[in-house]
C-alpha positions as CSV (number, residue, x, y, z in Angstrom):
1,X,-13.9,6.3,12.3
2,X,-11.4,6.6,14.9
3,X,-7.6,8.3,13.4
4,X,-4.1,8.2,14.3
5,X,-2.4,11.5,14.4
6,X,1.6,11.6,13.7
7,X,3.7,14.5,14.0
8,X,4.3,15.9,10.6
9,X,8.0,16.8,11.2
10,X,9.6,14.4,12.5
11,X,11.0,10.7,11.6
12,X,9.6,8.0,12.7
13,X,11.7,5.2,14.5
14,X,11.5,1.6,13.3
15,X,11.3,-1.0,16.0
16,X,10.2,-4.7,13.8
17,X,8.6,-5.7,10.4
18,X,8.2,-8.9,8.2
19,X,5.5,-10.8,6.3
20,X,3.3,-12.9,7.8
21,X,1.6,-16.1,6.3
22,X,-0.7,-18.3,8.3
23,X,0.4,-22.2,8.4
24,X,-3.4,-22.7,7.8
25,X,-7.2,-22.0,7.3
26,X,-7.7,-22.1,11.9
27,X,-5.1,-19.8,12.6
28,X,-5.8,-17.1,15.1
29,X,-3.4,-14.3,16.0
30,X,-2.1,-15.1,18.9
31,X,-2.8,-12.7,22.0
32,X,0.1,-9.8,22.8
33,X,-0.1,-6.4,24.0
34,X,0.8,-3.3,22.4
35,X,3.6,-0.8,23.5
36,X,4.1,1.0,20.0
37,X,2.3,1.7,16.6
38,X,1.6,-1.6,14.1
39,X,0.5,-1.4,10.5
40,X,-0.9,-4.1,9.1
41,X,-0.8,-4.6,5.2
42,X,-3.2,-7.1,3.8
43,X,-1.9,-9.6,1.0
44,X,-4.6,-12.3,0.6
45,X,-7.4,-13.8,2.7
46,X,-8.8,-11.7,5.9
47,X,-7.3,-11.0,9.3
48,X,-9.9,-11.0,12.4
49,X,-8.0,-9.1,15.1
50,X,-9.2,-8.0,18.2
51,X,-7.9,-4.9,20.2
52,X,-9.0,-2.8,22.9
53,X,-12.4,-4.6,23.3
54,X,-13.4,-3.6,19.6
55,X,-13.0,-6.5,16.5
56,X,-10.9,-5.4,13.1
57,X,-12.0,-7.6,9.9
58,X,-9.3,-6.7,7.5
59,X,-8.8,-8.3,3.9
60,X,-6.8,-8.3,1.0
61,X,-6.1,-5.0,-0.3
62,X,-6.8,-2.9,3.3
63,X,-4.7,-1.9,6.0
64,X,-5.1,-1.4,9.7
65,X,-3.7,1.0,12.0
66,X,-3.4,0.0,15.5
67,X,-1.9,2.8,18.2
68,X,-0.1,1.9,21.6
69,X,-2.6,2.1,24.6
70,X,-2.3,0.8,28.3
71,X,-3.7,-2.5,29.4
72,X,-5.1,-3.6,25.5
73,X,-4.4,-6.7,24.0
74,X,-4.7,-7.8,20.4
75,X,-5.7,-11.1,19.5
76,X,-7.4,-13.4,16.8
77,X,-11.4,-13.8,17.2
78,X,-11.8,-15.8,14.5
79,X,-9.8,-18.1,12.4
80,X,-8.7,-17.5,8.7
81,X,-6.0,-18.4,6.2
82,X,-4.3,-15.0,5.7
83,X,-1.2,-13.0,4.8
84,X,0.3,-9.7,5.4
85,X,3.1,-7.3,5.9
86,X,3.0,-5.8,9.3
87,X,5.3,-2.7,10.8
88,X,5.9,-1.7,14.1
89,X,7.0,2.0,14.8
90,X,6.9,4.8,17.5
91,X,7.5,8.5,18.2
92,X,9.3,10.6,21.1
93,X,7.2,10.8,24.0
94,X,7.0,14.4,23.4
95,X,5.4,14.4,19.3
96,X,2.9,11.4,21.0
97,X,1.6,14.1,23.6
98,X,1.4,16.7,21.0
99,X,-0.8,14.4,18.7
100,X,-3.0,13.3,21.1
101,X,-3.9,16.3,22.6
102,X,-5.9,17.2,18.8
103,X,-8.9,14.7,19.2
104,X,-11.2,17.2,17.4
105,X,-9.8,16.7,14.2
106,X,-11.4,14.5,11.3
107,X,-10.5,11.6,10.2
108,X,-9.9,12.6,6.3
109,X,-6.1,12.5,5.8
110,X,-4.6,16.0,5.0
111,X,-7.2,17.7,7.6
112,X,-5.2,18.7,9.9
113,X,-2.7,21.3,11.5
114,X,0.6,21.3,9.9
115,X,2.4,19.8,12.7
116,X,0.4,17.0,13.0
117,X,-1.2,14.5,10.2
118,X,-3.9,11.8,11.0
119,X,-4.6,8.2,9.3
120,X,-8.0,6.6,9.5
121,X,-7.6,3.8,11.4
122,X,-8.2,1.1,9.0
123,X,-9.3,1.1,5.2
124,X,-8.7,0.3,1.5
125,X,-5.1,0.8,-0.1
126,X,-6.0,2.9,-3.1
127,X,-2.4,1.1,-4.3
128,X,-1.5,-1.5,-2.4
129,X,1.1,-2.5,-4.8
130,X,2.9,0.2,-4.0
131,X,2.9,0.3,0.3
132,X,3.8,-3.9,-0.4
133,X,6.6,-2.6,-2.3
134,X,8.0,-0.1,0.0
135,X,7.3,-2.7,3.1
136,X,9.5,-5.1,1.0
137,X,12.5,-3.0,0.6
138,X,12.3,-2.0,4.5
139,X,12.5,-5.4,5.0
140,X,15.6,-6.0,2.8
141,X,17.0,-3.4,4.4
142,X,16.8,-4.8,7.6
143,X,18.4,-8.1,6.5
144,X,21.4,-6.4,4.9
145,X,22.0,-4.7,8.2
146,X,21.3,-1.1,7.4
147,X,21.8,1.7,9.7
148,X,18.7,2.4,12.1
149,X,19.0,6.3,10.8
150,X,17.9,4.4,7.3
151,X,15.3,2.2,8.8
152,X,13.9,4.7,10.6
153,X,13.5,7.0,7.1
154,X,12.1,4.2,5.1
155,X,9.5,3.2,8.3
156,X,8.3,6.9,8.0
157,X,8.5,6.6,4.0
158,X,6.0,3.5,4.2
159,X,3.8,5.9,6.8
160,X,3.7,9.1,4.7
161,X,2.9,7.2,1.5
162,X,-0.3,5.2,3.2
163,X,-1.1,8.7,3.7
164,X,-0.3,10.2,0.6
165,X,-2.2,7.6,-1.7
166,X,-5.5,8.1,1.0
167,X,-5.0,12.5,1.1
168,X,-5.2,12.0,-2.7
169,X,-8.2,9.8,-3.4
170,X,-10.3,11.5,-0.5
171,X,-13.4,13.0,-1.7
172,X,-12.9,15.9,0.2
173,X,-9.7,16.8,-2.0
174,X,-11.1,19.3,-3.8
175,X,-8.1,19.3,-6.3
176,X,-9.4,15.4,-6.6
177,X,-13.0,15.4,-6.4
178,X,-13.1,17.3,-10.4
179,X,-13.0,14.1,-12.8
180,X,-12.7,11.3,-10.0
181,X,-15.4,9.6,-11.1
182,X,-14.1,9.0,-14.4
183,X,-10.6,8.3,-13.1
184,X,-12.0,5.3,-10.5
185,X,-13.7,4.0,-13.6
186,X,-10.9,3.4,-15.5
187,X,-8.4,2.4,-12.9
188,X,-11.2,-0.2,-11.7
189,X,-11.3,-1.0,-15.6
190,X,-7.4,-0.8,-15.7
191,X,-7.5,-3.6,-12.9
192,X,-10.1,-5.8,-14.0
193,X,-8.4,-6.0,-17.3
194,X,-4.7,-5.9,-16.2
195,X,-3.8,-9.5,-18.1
196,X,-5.1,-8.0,-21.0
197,X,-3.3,-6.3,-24.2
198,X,-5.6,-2.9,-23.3
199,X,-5.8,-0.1,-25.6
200,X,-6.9,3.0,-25.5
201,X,-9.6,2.6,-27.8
202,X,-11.0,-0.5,-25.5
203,X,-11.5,1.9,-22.7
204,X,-13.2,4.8,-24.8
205,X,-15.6,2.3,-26.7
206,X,-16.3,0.7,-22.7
207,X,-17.0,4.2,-21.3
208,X,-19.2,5.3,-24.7
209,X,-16.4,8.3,-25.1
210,X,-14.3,8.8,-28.2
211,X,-10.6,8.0,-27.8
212,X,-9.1,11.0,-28.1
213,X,-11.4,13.0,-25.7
214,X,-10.7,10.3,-23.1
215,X,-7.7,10.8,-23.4
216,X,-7.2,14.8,-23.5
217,X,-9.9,14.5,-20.2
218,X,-8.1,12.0,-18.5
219,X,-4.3,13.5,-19.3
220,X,-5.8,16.9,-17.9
221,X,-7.1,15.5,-14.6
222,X,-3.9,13.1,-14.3
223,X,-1.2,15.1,-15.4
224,X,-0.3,12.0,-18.1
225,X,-1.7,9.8,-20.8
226,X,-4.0,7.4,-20.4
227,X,-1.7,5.2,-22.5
228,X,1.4,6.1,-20.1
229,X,-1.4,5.5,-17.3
230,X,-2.1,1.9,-18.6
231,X,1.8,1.4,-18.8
232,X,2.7,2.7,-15.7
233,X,-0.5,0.3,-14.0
234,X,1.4,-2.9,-16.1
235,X,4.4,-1.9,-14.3
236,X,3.4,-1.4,-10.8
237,X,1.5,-4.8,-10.7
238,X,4.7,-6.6,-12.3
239,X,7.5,-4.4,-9.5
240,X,4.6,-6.1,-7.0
241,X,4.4,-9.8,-8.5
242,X,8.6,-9.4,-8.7
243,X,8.7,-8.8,-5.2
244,X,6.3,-10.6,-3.5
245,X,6.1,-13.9,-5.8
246,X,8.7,-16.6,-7.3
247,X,6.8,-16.2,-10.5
248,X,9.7,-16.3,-13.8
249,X,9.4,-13.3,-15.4
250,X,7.9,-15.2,-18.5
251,X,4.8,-16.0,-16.6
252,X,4.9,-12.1,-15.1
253,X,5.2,-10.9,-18.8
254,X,2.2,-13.4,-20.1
255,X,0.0,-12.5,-16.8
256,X,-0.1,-8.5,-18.0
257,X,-0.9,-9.1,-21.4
258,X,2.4,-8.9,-23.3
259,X,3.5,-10.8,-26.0
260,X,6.7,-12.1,-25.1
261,X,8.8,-11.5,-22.1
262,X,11.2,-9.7,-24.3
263,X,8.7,-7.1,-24.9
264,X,7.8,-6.7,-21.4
265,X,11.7,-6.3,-20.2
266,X,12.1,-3.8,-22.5
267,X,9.1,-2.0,-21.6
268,X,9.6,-2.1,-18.0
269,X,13.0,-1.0,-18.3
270,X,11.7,2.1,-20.1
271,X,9.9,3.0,-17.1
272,X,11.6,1.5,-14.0
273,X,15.7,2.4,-15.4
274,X,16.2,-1.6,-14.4
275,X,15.3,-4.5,-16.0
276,X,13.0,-7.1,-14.0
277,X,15.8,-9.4,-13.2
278,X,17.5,-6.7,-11.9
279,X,15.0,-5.1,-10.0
280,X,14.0,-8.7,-8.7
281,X,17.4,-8.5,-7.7
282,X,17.9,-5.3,-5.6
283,X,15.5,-6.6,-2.7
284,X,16.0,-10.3,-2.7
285,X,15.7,-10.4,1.2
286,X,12.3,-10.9,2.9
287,X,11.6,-11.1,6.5
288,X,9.0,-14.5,6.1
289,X,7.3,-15.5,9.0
290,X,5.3,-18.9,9.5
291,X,3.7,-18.8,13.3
């Protein structure tokens, strides 16, 4: 698979964002050319996208990665109902020669020199909830007229953590690859079973392990608990349904298993440092788009 290679030590600089959701089911993206980087990150449904005589199909849960390049266009193939954050960015002209003059290196993230760092050019979010987040608070950013020395941080911040999350759940992390298989099968367990009051001893009892050697296995691959995992899962689905839905926070708290939205307040407080009002709060301001 083809990669995108940044320069490691430098800041990015923001040009445009927003979220994107199609009026209907026959949309097609529209046909434009491309004079800077765009990130795509996929909400719901599937994006067919065209560019540089090669077709994208890109769902919910997946990004794209599409670089700057003479004479290409990028436009819809196929229609769908879809929605997704998108992010446009570039580099001096200087990093851009610098990167592209490495077109030996592999595509797995981290694989690189250490002035340069590459991104596949399209695949699965390991935590989308997290990327939607940080895309969300660029965007509110934006609207309350921050400086462009901020935007441009928070554009590379979005950037660095799609490469983070992939750099850590590559198999060729050798610091990863000890225990991942147990790890994906919980977080896939963790997921499926997110509205859910789940306990430890659900997981163990899945899996055929006891409880507490799950636990001691999973807290020394992860570095915490597998109760504190669960928690902090809870959480990062309900900072993602805060930002990107109108749901109250009753139907949040109800939706991840708690009892009451009392209990879920306090416990995401515990976590976060805010309550979910106020973290609903902090970035209120999203840059919609209807086309």
């Amino acid at each position: 698979m083809k990669s995108c290679f940044f320069p490691s030590g430098k800041i990015m600089t923001y040009n445009l964002t927003g979220k994107f959701m199609a009026p209907s089911d026959t949309w097609q993206h529209a046909r434009f050319d491309l004079t800077d980087f765009e990130l795509f990150v996929m909400t719901e449904g599937t994006l067919y996208i065209s560019y540089a005589e090669e077709n994208f199909q890109v769902s919910n849960g997946e990004y794209l990665l599409l670089p700057p390049k003479a004479n290409a266009w990028r436009q819809g193939f196929q229609p769908a109902y879809c929605e997704f954050y998108w992010l446009h960015f570039s580099y001096e002209p200087s990093d851009k020669a610098q990167a592209s003059s490495l077109p030996s290196l592999p595509a797995f993230p981290g694989a690189c020199q250490e002035s340069v760092f590459s991104i596949p050019q399209q695949g699965k979010i390991p935590k989308p909830e997290k990327m939607v987040i940080l895309m969300k608070q660029l965007q509110d950013s934006v609207k309350n007229n921050y400086p462009k020395l901020a935007l441009n941080a928070m554009a590379t911040c979005v950037l660095t953590e799609l490469y983070s999350q992939l750099y850590l759940h590559s198999p060729e992390n050798t610091s990863f690859r000890s225990g991942k298989q147990i790890y994906s099968d919980i977080l896939d367990y963790v997921k499926l079973h997110i509205s859910e009051n789940i306990k430890v001893t659900d997981i163990a009892a899945h899996f055929g392990y006891n409880a507490k050697y799950l636990s001691h296995l999973f807290a020394e691959f992860t570095g915490i608990s597998l109760k504190q995992f669960i928690l902090n899962q809870k959480m990062d689905t309900a900072s993602f349904m805060l930002t990107d839905s109108n749901q109250s926070i009753g139907d949040i708290a109800r939706a991840l298993g708690f009892s009451d939205s009392h209990n879920f307040s306090r416990a995401y407080k515990r976590v976060t440092g805010l309550t979910p009002s106020e973290y609903r709060n902090t970035f209120d301001k999203r840059l919609l788009y209807h086309v």
